[in-house]
RODO-2510 file (C-alpha; in nm, 4 decimals, decimal comma):
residues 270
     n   res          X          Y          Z
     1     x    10,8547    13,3784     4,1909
     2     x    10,5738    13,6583     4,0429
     3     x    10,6040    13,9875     4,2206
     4     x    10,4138    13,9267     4,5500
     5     x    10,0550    14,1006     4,5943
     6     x     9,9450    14,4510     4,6204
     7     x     9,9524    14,4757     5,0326
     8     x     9,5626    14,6416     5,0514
     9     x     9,4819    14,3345     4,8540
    10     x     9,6810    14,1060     5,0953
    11     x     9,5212    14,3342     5,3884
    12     x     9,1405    14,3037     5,2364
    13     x     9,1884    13,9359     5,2289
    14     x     9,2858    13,9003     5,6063
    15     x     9,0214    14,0843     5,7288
    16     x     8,7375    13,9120     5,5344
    17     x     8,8762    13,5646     5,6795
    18     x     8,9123    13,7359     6,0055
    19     x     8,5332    13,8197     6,0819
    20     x     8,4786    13,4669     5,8768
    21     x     8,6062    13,2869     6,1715
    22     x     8,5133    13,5380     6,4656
    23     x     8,1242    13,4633     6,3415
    24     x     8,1918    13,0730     6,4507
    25     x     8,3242    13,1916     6,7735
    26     x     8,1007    13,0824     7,0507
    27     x     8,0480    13,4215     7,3044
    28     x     8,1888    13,6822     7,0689
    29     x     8,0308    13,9543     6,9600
    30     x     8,0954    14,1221     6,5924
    31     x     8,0420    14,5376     6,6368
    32     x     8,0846    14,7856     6,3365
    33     x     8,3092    15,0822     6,3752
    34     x     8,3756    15,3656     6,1147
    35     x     8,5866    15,1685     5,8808
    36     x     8,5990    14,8683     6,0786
    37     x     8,5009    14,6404     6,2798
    38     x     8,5507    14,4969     6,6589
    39     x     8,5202    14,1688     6,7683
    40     x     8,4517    14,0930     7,1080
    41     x     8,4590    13,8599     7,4013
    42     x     8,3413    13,9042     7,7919
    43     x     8,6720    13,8738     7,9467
    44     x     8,8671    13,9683     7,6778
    45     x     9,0168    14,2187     7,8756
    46     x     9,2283    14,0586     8,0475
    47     x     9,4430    13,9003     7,7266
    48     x     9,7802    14,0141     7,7449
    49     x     9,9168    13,9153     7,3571
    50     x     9,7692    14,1210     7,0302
    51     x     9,8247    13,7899     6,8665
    52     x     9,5649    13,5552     7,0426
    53     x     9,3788    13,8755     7,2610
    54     x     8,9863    13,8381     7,1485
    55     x     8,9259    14,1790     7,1961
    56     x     9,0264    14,3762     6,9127
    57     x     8,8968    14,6360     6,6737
    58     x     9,0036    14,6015     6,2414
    59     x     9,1158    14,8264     6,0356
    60     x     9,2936    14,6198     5,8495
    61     x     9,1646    14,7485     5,4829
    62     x     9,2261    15,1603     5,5581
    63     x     9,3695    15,2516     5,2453
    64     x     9,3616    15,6452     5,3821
    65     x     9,5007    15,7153     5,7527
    66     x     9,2909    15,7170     6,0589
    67     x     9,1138    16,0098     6,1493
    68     x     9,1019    16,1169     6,4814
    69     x     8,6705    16,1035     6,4240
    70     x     8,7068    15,7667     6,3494
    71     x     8,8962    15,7005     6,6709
    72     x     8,6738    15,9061     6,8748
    73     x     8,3304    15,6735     6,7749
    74     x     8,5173    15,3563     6,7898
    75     x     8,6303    15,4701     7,1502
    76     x     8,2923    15,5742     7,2294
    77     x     8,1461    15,2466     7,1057
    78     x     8,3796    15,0560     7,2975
    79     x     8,3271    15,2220     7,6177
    80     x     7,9198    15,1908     7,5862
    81     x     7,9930    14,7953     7,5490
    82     x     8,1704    14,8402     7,8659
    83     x     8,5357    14,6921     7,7411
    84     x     8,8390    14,7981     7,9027
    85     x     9,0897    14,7339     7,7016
    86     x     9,1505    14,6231     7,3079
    87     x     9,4433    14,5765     7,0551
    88     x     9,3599    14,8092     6,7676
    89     x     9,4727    14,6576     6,4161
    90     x     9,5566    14,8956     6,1489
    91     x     9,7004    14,8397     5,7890
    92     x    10,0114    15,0528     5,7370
    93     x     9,7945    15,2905     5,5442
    94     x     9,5764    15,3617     5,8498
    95     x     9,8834    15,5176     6,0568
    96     x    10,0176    15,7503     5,7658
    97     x    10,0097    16,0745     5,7962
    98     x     9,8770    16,1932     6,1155
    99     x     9,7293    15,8400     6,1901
   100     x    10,0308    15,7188     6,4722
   101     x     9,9541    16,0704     6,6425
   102     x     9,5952    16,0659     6,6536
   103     x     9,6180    15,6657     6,8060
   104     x     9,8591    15,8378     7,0313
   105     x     9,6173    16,1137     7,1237
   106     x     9,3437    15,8694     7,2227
   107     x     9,5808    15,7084     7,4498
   108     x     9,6330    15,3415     7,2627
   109     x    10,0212    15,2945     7,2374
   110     x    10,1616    15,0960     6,9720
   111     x    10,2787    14,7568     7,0699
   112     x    10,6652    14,7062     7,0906
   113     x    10,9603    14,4796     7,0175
   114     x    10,6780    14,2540     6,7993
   115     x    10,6697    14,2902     6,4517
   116     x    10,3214    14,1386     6,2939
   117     x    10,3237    14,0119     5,9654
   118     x    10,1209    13,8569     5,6784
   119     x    10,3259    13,6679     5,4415
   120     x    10,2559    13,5272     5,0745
   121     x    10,3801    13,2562     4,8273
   122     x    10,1974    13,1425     4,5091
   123     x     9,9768    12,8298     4,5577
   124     x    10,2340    12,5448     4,3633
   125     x    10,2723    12,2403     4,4703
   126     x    10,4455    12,2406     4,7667
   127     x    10,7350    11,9725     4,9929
   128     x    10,9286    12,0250     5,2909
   129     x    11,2577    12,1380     5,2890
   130     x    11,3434    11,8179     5,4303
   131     x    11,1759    11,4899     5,4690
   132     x    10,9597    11,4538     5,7648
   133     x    10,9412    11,1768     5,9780
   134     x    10,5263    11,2846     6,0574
   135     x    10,2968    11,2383     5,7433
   136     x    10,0405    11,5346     5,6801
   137     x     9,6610    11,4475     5,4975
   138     x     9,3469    11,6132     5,5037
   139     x     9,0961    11,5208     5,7311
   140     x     8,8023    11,4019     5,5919
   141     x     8,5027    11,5726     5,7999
   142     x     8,3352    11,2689     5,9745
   143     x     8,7252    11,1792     6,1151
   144     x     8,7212    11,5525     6,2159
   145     x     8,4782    11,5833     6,5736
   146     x     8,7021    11,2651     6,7024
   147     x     9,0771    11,3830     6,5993
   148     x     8,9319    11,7246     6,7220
   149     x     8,8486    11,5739     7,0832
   150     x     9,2016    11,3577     7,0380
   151     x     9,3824    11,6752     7,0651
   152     x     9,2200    11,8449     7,2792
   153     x     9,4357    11,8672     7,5417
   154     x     9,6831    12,0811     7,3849
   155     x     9,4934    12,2194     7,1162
   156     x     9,2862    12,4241     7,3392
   157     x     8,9189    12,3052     7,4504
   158     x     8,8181    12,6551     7,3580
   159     x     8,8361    12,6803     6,9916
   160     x     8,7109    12,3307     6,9001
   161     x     8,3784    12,4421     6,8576
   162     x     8,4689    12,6881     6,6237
   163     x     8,6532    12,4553     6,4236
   164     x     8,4262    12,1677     6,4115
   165     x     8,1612    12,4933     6,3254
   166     x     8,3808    12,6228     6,0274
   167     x     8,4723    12,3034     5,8862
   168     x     8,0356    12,1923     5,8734
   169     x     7,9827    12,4796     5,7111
   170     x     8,2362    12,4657     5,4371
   171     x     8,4366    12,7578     5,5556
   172     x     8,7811    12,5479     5,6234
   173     x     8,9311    12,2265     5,5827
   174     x     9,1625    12,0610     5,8326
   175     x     9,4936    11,8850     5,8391
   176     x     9,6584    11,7018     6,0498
   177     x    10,0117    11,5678     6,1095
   178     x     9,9739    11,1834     6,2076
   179     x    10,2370    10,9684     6,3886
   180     x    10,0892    10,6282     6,3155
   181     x     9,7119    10,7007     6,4077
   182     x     9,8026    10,9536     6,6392
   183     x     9,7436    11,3467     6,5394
   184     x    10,0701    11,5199     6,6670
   185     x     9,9651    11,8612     6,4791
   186     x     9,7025    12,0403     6,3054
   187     x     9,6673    12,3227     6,0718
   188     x     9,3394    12,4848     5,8668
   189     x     9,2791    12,5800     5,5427
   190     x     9,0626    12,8454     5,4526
   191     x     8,9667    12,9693     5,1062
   192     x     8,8910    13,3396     4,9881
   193     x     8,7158    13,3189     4,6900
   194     x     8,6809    13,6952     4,7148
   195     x     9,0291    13,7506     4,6487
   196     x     9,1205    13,8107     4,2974
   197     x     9,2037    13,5011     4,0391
   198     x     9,0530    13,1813     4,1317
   199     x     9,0627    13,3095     4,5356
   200     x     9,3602    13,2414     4,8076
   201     x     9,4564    13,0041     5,0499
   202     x     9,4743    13,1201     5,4133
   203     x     9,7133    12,9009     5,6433
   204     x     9,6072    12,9254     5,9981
   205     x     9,4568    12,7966     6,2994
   206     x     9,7400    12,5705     6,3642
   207     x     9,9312    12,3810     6,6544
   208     x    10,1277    12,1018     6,7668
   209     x    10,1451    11,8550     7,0201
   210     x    10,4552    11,9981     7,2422
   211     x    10,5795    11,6604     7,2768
   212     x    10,5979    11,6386     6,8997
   213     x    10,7515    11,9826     6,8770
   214     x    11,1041    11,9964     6,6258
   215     x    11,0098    11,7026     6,4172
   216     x    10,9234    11,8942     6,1236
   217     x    10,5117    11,8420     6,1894
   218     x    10,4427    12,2176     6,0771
   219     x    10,6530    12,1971     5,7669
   220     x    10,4311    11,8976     5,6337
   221     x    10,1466    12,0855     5,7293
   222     x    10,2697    12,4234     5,5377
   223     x    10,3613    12,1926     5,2428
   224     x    10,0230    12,0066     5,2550
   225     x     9,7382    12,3001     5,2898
   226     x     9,9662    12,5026     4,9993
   227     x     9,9646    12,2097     4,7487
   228     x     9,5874    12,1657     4,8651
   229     x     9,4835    12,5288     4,7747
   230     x     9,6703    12,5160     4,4392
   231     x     9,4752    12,1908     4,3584
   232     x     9,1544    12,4117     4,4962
   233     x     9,2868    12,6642     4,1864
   234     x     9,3852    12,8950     4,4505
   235     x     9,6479    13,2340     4,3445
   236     x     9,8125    13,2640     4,6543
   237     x     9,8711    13,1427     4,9914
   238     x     9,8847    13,3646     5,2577
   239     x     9,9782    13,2962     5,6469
   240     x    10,0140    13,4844     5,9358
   241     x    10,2729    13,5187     6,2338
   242     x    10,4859    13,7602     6,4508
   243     x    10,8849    13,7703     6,5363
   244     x    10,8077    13,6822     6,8633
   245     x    10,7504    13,3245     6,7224
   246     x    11,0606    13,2576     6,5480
   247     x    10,9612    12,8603     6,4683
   248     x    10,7070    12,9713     6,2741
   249     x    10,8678    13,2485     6,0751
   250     x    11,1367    13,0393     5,9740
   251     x    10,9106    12,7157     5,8812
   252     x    10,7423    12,9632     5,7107
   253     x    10,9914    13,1306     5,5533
   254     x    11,1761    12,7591     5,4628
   255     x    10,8858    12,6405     5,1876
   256     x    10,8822    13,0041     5,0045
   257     x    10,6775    13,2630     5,2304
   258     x    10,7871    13,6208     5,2039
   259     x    10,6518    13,9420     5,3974
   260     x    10,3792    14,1054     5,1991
   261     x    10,1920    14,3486     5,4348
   262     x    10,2812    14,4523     5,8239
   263     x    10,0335    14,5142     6,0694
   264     x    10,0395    14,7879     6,3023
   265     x     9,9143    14,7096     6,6586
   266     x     9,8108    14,9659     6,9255
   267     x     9,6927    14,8569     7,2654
   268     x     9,3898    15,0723     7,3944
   269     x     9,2829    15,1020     7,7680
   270     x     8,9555    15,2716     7,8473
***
């Protein structure tokens, strides 16, 4: 395996595909900061995990810590938009130095126990590391809106819209994992053509039917979206999780994922 990517390279690609799906969002508003960014949702609030929380500001491409004038106007901003509370994403650049301190002045405090990672494998061909019993394809987009409303139930009525919206407009492709006719799980594929080479492959948006959970739906998924991007002449795939999803680390982890950048994750209360 080549040497994995540069981790400001890994970090610029995240955010761009970030703020690429927050603009199909339905309700959420896209704010600049110094240096970053903030997308946000009424209600957001009231999200308790960094992971899925809608309210959260980017820093994800700092390549020079935090400063505590940075902090100060992003607090301001937030507070004239009336939110209460936000997870503050930072690259591991952007809390050198004094940057942990000055997050710490402002009163955000760093999430704990959770460690939030990006990981990377080049875009080969890719196969489960065992046979699964649920076959994975690409969804061709007029099969999309109905598989879309198939799954609905556990999918989550909310972002439907936004994927039916990214997939229109070219931004992602969908896969699915089928058992017979019936989609059991689902995973997106987004390209970066901004990313250096021929552009990466972002695994994301995914889930699984939790009566279908531990059949090895994911794994096909992983394995079909990474042979997809390296027929797309994607460099890299890249994916994101936390440890405080295990299954997914690990199925990640199984078809030739590794770590390539950490995020740092602050919680911030108004």
């Amino acid at each position: 395996m080549p040497p994995l990517p540069d981790a400001l390279e890994v970090a610029r690609c995240s955010d761009r595909l970030y703020r690429t799906g927050a603009s199909h969002r339905a309700g959420v508003t896209i704010t600049e900061v110094p240096r970053g960014w903030a997308r946000l949702r009424p209600g957001g609030e009231h999200d308790a995990f960094a992971s899925t929380a809608f309210n959260r500001v980017h820093w994800l491409t700092l390549d020079a810590p935090i400063t505590r004038n940075d902090l100060i106007a992003a607090d301001t901003t937030l507070r004239a938009l009336d939110v209460r509370r936000a997870f503050l994403w930072l690259s591991a650049a952007g809390v050198a130095g004094d940057g942990d301190a000055e997050l710490r002045r402002l009163g955000a405090e760093r999430v704990p126990f959770v460690r939030y990672l990006t990981l990377a494998r080049p875009a080969t061909p890719a196969t489960p590391p065992k046979p699964a019993p649920l076959g994975a394809r690409l969804i061709p987009l007029d099969e999309l809106p109905g598989t879309l409303d198939a799954v609905s139930d556990w999918y989550g009525k909310d972002g439907i819209p936004a994927a039916l919206s990214m997939a229109r407009a070219g931004v992602s492709e969908f896969h699915g994992a089928f058992e017979g006719a019936t989609p059991v799980a689902l995973g997106a594929l987004l390209m970066d053509r901004g990313a250096r080479g021929n552009g990466w492959g972002y695994l994301g948006w995914a889930g699984t039917d939790p009566r279908h959970r531990g059949r090895g739906a994911q794994s096909a998924l992983i394995a079909s979206r990474v042979s997809r991007a390296a027929e797309l002449g994607a460099a890299w795939c890249i994916s994101e999780t936390n440890t405080a999803v295990e299954t997914s680390l690990r199925n990640l982890m199984r078809i030739g994922f590794l770590p390539a950048a950490e995020w740092c994750v602050y919680d911030w209360r108004a």
